[in-house]
Each structure stands twice: as structure tokens, then as C-alpha cells.
DOBA-950122 format. One record per residue (C-alpha): y, x, z; residue in three letters. Coordinates in steps of 0.2 Angstrom, whole numbers, always signed. Example, Ala and Ser with C-alpha at 12.3 -4.5 7.8 and 13.67 -1.06 7.14 Angstrom:
REM DOBA-950122
+-------+-------+-------+-----+
|    yy |    xx |    zz |   r |
+-------+-------+-------+-----+
|   -22 |   +62 |   +39 | ala |
|    -5 |   +68 |   +36 | ser |
+-------+-------+-------+-----+
//
This chain:
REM DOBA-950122
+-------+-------+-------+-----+
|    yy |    xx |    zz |   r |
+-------+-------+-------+-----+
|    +0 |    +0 |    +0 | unk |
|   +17 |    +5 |    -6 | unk |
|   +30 |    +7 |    +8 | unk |
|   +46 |    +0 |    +0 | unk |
|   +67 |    +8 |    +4 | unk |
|   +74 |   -10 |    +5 | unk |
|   +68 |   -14 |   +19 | unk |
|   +72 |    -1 |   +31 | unk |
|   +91 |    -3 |   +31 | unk |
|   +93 |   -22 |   +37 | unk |
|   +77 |   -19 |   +50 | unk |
|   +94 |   -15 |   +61 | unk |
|  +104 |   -32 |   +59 | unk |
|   +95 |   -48 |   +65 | unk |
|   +94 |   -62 |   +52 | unk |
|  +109 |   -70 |   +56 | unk |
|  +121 |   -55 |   +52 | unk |
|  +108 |   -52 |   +36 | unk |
|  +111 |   -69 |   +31 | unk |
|  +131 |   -69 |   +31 | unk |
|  +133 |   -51 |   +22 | unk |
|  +120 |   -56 |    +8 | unk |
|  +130 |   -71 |    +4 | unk |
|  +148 |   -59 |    +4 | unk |
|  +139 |   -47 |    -6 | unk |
|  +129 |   -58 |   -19 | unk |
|  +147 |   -69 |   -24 | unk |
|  +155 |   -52 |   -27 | unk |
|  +142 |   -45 |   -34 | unk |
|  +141 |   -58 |   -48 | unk |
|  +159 |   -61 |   -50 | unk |
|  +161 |   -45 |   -52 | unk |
|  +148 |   -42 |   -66 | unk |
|  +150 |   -59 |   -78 | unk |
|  +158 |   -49 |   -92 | unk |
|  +173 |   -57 |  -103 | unk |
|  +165 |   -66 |  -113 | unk |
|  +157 |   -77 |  -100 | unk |
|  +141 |   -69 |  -101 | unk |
|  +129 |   -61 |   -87 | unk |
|  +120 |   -46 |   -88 | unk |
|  +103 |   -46 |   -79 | unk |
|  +105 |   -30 |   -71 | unk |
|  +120 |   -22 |   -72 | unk |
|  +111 |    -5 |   -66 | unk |
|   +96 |    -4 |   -74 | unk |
|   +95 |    +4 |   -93 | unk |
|   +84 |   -10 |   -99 | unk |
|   +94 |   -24 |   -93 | unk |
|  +112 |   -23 |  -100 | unk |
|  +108 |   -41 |  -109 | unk |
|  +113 |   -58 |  -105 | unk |
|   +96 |   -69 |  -102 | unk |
|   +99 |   -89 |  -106 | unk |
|   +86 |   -90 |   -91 | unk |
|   +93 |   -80 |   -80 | unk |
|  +113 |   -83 |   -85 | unk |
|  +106 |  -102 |   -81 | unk |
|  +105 |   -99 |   -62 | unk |
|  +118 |   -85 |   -58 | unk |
|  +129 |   -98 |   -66 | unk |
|  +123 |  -111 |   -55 | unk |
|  +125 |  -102 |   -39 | unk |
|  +142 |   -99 |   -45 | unk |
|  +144 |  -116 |   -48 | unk |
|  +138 |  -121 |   -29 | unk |
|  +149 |  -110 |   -21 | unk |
|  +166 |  -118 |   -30 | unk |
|  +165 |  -105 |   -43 | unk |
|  +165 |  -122 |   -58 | unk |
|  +176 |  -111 |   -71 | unk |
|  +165 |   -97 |   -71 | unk |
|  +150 |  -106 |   -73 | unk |
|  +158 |  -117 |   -87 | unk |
|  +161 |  -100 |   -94 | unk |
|  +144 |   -94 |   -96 | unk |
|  +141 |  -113 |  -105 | unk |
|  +152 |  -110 |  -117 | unk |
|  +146 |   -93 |  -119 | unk |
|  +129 |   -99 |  -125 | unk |
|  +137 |  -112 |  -135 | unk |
|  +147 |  -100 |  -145 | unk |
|  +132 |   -91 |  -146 | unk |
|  +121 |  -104 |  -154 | unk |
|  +134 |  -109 |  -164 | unk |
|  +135 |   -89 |  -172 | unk |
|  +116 |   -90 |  -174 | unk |
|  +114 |  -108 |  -178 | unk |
|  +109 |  -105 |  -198 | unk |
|   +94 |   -99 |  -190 | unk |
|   +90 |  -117 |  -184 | unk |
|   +97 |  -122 |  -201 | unk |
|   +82 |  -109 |  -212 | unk |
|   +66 |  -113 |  -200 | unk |
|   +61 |  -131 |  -206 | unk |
|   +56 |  -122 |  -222 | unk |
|   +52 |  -107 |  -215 | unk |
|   +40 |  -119 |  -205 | unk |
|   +34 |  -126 |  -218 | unk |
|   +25 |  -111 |  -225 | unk |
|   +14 |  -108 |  -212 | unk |
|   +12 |  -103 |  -195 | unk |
|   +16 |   -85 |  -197 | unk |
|   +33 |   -85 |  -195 | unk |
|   +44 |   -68 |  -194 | unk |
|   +50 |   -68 |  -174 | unk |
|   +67 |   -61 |  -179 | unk |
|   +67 |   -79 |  -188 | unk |
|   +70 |   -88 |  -172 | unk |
|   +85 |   -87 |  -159 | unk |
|   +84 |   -75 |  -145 | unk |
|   +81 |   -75 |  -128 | unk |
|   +94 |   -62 |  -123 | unk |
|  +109 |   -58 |  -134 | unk |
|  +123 |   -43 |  -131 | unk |
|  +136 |   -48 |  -119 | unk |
|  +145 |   -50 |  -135 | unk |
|  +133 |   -62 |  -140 | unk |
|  +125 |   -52 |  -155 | unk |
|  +106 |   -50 |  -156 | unk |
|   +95 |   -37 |  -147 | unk |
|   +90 |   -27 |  -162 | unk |
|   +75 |   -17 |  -153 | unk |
|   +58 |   -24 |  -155 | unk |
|   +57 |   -30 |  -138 | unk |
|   +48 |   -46 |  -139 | unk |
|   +63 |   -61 |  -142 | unk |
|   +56 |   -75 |  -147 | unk |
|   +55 |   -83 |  -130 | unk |
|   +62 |  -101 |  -126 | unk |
|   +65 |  -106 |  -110 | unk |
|   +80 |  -101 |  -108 | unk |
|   +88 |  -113 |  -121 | unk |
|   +77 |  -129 |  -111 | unk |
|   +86 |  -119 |   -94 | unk |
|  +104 |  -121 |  -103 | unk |
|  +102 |  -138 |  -105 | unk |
|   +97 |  -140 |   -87 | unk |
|  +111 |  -131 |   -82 | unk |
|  +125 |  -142 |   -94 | unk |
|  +119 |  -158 |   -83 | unk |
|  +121 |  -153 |   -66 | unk |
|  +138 |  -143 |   -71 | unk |
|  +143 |  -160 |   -76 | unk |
|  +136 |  -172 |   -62 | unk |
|  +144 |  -157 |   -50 | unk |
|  +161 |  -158 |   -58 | unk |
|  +161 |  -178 |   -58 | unk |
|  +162 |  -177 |   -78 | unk |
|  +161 |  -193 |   -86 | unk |
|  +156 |  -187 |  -104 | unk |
|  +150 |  -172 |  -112 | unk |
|  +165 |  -163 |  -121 | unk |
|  +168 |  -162 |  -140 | unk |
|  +166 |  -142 |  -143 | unk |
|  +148 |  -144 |  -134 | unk |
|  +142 |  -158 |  -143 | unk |
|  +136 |  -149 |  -157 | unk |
|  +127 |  -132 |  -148 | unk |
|  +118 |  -144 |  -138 | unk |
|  +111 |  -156 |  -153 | unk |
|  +108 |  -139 |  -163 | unk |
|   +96 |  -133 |  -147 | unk |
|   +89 |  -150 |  -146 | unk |
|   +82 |  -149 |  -164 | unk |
|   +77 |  -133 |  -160 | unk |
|   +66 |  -135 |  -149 | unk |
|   +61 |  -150 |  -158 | unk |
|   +54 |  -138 |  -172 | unk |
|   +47 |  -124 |  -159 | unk |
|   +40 |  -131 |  -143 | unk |
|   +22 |  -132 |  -147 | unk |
|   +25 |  -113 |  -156 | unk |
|   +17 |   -96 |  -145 | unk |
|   +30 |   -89 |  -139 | unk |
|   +32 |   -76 |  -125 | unk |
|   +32 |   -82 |  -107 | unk |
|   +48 |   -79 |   -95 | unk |
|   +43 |   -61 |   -93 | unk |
|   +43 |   -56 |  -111 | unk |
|   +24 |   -55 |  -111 | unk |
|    +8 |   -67 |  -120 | unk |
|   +17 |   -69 |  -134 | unk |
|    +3 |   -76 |  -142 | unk |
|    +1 |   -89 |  -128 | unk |
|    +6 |  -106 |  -125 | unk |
|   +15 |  -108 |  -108 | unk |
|   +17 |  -121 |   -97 | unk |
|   +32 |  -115 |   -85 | unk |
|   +42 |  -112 |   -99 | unk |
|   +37 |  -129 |  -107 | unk |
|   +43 |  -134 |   -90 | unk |
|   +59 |  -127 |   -93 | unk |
|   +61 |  -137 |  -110 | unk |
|   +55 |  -154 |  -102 | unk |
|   +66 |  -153 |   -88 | unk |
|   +82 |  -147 |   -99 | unk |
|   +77 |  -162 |  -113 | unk |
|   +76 |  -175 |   -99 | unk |
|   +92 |  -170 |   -92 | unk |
|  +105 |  -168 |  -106 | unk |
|   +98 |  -183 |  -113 | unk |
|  +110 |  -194 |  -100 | unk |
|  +123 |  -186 |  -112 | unk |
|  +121 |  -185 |  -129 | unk |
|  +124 |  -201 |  -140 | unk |
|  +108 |  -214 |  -141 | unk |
|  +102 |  -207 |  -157 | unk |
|  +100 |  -189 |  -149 | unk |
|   +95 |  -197 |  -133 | unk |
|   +80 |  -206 |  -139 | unk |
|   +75 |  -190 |  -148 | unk |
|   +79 |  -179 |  -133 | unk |
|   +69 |  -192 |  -121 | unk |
|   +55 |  -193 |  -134 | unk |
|   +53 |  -177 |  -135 | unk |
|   +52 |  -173 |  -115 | unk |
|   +40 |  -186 |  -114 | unk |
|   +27 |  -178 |  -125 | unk |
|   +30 |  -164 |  -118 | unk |
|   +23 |  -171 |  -101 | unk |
|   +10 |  -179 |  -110 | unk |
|    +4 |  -163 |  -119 | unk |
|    +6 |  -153 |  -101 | unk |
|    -6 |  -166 |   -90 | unk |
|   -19 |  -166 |  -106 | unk |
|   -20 |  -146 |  -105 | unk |
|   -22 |  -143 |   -87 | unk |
|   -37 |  -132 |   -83 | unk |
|   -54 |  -141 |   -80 | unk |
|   -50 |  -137 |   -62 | unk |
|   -34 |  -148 |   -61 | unk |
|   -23 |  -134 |   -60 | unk |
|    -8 |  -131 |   -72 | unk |
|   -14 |  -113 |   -79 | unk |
|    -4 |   -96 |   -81 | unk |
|    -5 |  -103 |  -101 | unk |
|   -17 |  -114 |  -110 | unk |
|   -34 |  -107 |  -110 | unk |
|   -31 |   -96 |   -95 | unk |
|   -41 |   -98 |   -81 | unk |
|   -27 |   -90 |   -69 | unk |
|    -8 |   -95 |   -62 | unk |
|    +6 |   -89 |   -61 | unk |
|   +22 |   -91 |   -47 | unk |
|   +33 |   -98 |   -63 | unk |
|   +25 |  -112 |   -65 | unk |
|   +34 |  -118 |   -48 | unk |
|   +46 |  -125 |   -62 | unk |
|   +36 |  -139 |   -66 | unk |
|   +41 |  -147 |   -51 | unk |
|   +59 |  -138 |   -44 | unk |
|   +71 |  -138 |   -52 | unk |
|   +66 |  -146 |   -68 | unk |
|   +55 |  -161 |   -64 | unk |
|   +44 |  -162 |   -76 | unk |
|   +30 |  -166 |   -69 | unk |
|   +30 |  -179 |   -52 | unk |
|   +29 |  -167 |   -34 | unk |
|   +15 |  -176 |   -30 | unk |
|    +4 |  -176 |   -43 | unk |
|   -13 |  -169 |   -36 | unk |
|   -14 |  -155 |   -50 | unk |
|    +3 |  -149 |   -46 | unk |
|    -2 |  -149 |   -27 | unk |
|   -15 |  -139 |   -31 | unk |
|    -5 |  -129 |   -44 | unk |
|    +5 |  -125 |   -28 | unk |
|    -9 |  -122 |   -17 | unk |
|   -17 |  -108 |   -26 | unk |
|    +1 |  -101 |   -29 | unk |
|    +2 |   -98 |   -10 | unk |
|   -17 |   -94 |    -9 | unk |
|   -15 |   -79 |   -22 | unk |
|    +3 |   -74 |   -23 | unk |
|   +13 |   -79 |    -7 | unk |
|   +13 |   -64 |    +5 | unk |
|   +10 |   -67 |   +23 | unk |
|   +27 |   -60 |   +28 | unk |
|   +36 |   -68 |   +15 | unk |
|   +37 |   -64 |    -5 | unk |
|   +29 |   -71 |   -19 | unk |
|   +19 |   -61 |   -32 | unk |
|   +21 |   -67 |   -53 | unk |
|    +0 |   -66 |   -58 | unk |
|   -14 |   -59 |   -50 | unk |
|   -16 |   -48 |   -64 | unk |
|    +3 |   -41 |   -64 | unk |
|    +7 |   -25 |   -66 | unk |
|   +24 |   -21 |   -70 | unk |
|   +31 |    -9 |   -56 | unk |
|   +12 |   -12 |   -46 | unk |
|   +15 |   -29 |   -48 | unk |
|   +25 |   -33 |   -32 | unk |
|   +33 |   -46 |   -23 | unk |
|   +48 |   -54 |   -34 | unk |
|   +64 |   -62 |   -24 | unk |
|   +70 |   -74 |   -38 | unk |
|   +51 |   -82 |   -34 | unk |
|   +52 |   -82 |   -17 | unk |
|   +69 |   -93 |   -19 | unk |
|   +60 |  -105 |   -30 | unk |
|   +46 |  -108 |   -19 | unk |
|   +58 |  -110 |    -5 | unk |
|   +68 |  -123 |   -15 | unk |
|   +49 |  -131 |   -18 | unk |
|   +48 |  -131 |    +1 | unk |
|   +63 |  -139 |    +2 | unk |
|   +61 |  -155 |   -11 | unk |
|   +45 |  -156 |    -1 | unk |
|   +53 |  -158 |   +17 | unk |
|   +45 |  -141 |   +24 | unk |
|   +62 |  -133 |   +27 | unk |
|   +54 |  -121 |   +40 | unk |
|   +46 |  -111 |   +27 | unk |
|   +62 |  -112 |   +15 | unk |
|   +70 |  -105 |   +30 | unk |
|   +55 |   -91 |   +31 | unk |
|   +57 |   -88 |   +13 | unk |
|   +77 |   -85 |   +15 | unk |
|   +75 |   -73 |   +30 | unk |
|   +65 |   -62 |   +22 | unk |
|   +73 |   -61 |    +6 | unk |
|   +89 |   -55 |   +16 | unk |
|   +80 |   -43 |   +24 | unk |
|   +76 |   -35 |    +6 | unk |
|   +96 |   -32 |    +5 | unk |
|  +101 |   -12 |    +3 | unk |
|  +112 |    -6 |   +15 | unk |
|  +126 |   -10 |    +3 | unk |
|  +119 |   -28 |    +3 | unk |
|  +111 |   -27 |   -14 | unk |
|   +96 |   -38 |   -18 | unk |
|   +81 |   -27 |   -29 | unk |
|   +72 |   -37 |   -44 | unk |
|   +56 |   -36 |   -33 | unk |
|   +50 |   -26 |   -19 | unk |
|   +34 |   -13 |   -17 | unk |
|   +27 |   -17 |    +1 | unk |
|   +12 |   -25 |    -8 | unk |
|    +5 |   -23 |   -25 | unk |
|    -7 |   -27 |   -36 | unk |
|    -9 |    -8 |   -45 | unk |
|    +1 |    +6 |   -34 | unk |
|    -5 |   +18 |   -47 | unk |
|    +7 |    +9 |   -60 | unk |
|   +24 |   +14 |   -50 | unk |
|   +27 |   +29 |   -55 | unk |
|   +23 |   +25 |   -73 | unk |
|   +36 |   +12 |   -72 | unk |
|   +46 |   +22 |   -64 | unk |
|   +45 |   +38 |   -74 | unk |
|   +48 |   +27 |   -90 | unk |
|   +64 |   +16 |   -84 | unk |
|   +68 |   +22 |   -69 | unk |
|   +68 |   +13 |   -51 | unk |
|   +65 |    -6 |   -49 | unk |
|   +81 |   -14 |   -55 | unk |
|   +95 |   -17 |   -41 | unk |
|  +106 |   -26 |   -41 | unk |
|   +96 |   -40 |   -51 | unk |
|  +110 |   -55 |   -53 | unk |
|   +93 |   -67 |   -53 | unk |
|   +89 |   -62 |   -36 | unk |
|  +107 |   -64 |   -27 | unk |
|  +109 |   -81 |   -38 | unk |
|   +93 |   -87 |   -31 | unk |
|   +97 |   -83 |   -15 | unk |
|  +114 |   -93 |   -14 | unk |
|  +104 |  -107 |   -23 | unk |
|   +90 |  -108 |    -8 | unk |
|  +106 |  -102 |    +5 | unk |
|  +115 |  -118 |    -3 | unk |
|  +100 |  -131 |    -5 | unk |
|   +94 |  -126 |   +17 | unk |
|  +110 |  -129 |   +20 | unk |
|  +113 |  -145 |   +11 | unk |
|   +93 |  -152 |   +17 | unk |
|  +101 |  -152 |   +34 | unk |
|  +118 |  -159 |   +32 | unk |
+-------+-------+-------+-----+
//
């Protein structure tokens, strides 16, 4: 077992004083690093992470948008939307592209991760990867329901019908999961994240688009329940006979599928049979690797949040505690920690290639204001 440095430092404050620096820290932090343009990059440290993820921008802007920060979080909207509408004749070319065949080029489909700019990643990094654009519609309805708007505004309208058809056209397509791997895979957590985004926006789009929108979410739903593992379980991706800690999304935030539907209950259970930690943490897949495979704090936050739509604030309140005490001494929250892994052999390869494990991550200090935010709302 891998003894980890981000621990050490807040082992001197107790949780309270942990608690109230992470939260100065992670505002600043994030304020500090959304770049003109209204984009986020994901680690503004790390040499791989310079780009601005639709996933991740999705809940940095969020946490913004609890703590009264509604500007910058309408910033990074209109961000994407700028950037969908710079790459939209993509959209406009893949219906006949489509029609050729399956074996579409990936540079033929919209990115996950653009420049801060909002130009393309040009490496061959895989791309085509689509949760991010479900997560942006997410993120358009609770900006709007938060702000008290009544309507969704003109210069949006068309960004978000081009995204809608979009993933009209490439939903049932392999595509690579939320960590940029099984690209040849079908995934339910990002299918999540494209049933939760359809379901929401649809309360905003004129009835044509809505019924498209609400028609899609629904076969979505449909086409999730029919391909859950014999076992009942939602799996890692269809055909897999393991999980994975992302497929918390099918419940919090997105919805998607019922919190108490037995096989998401029991999706849950082996999530915290096979990847929760016992002193707090959560693992992505059994089978992880990356950096040994540790324990990742933007998963902990979403499992807390789970806890939390599912009154057990307890251990929400567990999960927060020990994210805080993950925090650098300059209150800087790491993309995972090494206290447990699945391969210790594989950190110094990871770290050989790209360095240590990226800190700060925006994803993690966003997802700690988003459980910091939701604990506190549960009990007011």
C-alpha cells in the first residue's frame, strides 16, 4: 500500500478548520483559473490537462453557480455554446457520413475537450466522447431554475437544438467512457449523462424539440433497463460483467433512472462493496490502473450527493470529511489519492510519464462545494 503526501498536512487541523479553508481555497481556486473566454481547464498544473472538459466545465460551473457566482457560470454556457456553434457543420456532415456505415472517422464527431480557445485538441487522444454535451444540457436547466429564468434565451436556442440532434444521431454509437477509455464500448454512465441532460432541457425548448428531446430520454431509459447485466446490475458498459463508481449518475444528479429501482440499489451496493474505502474514498473500476488505480475525490462527492438524495446524510457528511482532509497544506484538492490502489507498481510509470497525480483538479474542489452545498441545504 501506497502512503499518499495529501494527507499528512491537514492530519494537524480537525475537520471543522479543514472544512472552512477547503471551501476559501476551492472558490479562489476556480475563480482564479476560468480563463477569458469562460472556459475551465481541468488541471491547471498538470501538462495533460490544459483543456476545458464539457464534463467537468459542467460541475465547476455549477459549484460556481451555488456559491452566487451565476455570471461565471453563465460564462462557461456560453462558452460551449460558442463552441458548438464554431464546430456545428460537424453535426451538419454526420447524417451522411452515418449513412455510409458504422466506421465513421472520430475526428468526424465533436469533441469532448476543446482549447480554452475553443479549437480542437489535435493530438490523437481519444475525443469522441459524449457525456459532456448530455452534462451541458443538465447544467443550462438548473442555471435557469437557480436564476428564476422564465425562458431560455435567444443566442442559446440554437447550440442547444444543434446538441439535441446530435445526440439524436450518436447516442447508441461506442464511444469512449468519462475517462477517455473503451472506446469501443457502450456505456451506461455516460448514457446517463445524455438521459438526464435530454430530460431536463426539454422543459425549455419549444414543443417540437421538446417532444424530440423527451422522446429521446425515454428510449434511452428503455434501452438502459433492457441491457442491465443478468445480475440486475447496471454494468461498467454493456457486456461487462464489472461496475464502475460513474455509474452513480444514473441516479444523482441526472435521474435517469428511479433511486429505487432494485438494480440501481444493487448497482450502488456493489459500488460500495468493491470501490468505497473504509476510511472514506471511492475507487473508478476494479480493474483501474491509472496512477495504481486510487481513490478519486470527484467520486467520493458523488456518492455523498447519492447519500444525500437517499436521506443517509451521515455518510455524505463522512464522505466530505475525508475529502478535506485530502487538501495540501496550501488547501489544494489532488485528482485522486494513493493510500489504496489497485496496481502500486503502476505509479511510478504514471508518474515517470506525466508527472505527479494532477493537483489542483477544478473537478475535485467543484465537487466538494457541490456535496459542502447539498449537506448543508439537506439540513436547512
Amino acid at each position: 500500500m501506497i502512503e499518499s503526501n495529501y494527507r499528512e498536512p491537514v492530519g494537524r487541523m480537525n475537520d471543522t478548520d479543514a472544512l472552512e479553508r477547503l471551501r476559501r481555497t476551492s472558490i479562489a481556486c476556480i475563480v482564479e483559473h476560468q480563463h477569458a473566454s469562460g472556459a475551465f481547464p481541468a488541471g491547471p498544473t498538470f501538462s495533460q490537462y490544459g483543456y476545458s472538459w464539457l464534463r467537468d466545465g459542467t460541475y465547476i460551473a455549477y459549484s460556481l453557480l451555488l456559491q452566487g457566482h451565476a455570471e461565471r457560470c453563465r460564462h462557461f454556457i456560453e462558452w460551449v455554446a460558442r463552441t458548438v456553434t464554431r464546430h456545428a457543420v460537424k453535426i451538419e456532415r454526420l447524417p451522411e457520413l452515418l449513412a455510409g456505415g458504422p466506421n465513421v472517422e472520430k475526428q468526424a464527431f465533436l469533441g469532448a475537450r476543446y482549447t480554452l480557445d475553443g479549437e480542437e485538441d489535435q493530438t490523437d487522444w481519444p475525443n469522441f466522447q459524449i457525456d459532456g454535451y448530455g452534462s451541458w444540457l443538465w447544467l443550462i436547466d438548473r442555471y435557469l431554475q437557480e436564476t428564476g429564468a422564465t425562458m431560455l434565451p435567444d443566442t442559446w436556442t440554437g447550440p442547444v437544438q444543434a446538441v439535441i440532434h446530435y445526440l439524436g444521431m450518436v447516442w447508441q454509437l461506442p464511444n469512449s467512457d468519462c475517462w477517455e477509455e473503451f472506446a469501443d464500448e457502450r456505456h451506461p454512465a455516460t448514457l446517463a449523462c445524455i438521459g438526464g441532460g435530454l430530460q431536463a432541457i426539454s422543459r425549455w425548448v419549444g414543443p417540437t424539440v421538446q417532444g424530440e428531446s423527451e422522446q429521446l430520454a425515454s428510449r434511452i431509459e428503455q434501452f438502459l433497463l433492457d441491457n442491465r447485466h443478468p445480475d440486475g446490475f447496471f454494468p461498467k458498459f454493456l457486456g461487462s460483467q464489472t461496475i464502475d463508481a460513474s455509474l452513480l449518475w444514473l441516479g444523482v444528479p441526472y435521474g435517469i433512472i428511479p433511486l429505487d429501482n432494485p438494480s440501481l440499489v444493487e448497482t450502488i451496493t456493489r459500488i460500495e462493496h468493491e470501490l468505497l474505502h473504509d476510511g472514506g474514498g471511492v475507487q473508478r473500476y476494479p480493474q483501474d490502473t491509472y496512477y495504481g488505480g486510487g481513490l478519486w475525490i470527484p467520486l467520493a462527492a458523488f456518492l455523498g450527493w447519492y447519500y444525500l438524495a437517499t436521506d443517509r446524510p451521515v455518510d455524505a457528511q463522512r464522505q466530505l470529511e475525508w475529502i478535506a482532509r485530502q487538501q495540501t497544506t496550501g488547501g489544494l484538492l489532488p485528482e485522486q489519492v494513493l493510500v489504496h490502489t489497485n496496481k502500486p507498481s503502476m505509479i511510478g510509470a504514471w508518474e515517470e510519464r506525466w508527472g505527479k497525480v494532477a493537483t489542483p483538479l477544478l473537478w475535485s474542489h467543484a465537487m466538494f462545494l457541490i456535496l459542502d452545498f447539498e449537506l448543508s441545504r439537506y439540513y436547512s
